[in-house]
VEXDREN-2710 file (C-alpha; in Angstrom, 1 decimal):
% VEXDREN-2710
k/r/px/py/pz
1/UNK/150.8/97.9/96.1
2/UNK/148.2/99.2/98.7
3/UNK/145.8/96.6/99.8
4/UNK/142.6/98.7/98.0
5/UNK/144.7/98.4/95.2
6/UNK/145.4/94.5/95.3
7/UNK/141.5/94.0/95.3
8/UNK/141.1/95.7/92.6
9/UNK/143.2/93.9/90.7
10/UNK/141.2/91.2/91.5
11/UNK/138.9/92.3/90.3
12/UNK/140.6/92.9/87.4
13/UNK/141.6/89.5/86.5
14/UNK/137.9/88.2/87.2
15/UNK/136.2/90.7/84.6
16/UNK/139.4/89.7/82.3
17/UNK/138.3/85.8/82.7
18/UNK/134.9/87.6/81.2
19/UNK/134.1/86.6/77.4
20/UNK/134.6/90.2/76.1
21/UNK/138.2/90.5/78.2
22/UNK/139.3/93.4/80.5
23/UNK/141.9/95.1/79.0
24/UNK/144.9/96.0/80.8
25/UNK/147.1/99.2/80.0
26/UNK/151.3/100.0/81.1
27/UNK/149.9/102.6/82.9
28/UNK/147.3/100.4/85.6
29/UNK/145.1/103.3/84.6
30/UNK/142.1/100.9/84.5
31/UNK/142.6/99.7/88.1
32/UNK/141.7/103.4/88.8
33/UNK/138.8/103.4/86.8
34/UNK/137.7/99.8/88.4
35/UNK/138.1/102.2/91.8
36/UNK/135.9/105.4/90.1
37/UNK/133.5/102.7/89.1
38/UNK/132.9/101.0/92.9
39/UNK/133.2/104.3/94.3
40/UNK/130.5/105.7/92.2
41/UNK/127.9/103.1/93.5
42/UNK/128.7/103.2/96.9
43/UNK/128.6/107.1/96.8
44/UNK/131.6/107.2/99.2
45/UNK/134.4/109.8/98.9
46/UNK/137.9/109.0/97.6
47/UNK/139.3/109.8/101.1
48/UNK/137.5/106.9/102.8
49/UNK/136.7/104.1/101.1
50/UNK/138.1/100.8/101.6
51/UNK/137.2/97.7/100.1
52/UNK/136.4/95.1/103.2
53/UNK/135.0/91.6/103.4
54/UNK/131.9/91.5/104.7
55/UNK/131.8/88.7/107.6
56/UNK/129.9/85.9/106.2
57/UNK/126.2/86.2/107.1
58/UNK/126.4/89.7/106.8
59/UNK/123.7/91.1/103.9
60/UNK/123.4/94.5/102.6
61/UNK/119.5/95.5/101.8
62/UNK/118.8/96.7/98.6
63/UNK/116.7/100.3/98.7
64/UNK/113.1/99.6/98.6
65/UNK/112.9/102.4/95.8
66/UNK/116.0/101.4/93.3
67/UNK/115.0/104.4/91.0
68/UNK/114.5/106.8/93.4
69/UNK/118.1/106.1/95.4
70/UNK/119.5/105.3/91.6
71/UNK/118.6/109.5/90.9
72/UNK/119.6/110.8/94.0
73/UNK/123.0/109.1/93.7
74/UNK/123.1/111.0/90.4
75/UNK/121.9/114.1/91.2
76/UNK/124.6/114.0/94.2
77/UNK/127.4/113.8/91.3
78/UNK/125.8/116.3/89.3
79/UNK/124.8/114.0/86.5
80/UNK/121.2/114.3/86.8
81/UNK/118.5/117.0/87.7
END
């Protein structure tokens, strides 16, 4: 299993600790949706992103306009005018 792969499942078995579950298929086709999911916040192509630790310290900022970045991250993938 790739090392992307083994965070997702991580991930994985934390949602599935959740109340309502994470369901888990024969296929692992849900660890590639977990990966459509992360890469469609981060707006980073399939070819290069990696899931790294951040060192410990280290803070990412939130946008000062949340809407305006939320639609342009849309509108990027085509799902919004």
């Amino acid at each position: 299993m790739p090392e992307t792969n083994a965070v997702y499942e991580q991930l994985a078995l934390a949602l599935d600790r959740l109340p309502n579950g994470f369901p888990r298929t024969g296929s692992g086709v849900e660890i590639q949706i977990l990966e459509q999911i992360f890469l469609c916040v981060t707006g980073c192509p399939n070819d290069t992103a990696r899931l790294e630790r951040k060192p410990e310290g280290e803070t990412i900022q939130p946008p000062a306009n949340f809407t305006a970045w939320e639609q342009e991250g849309l509108r990027s993938r085509g799902l919004a005018n």
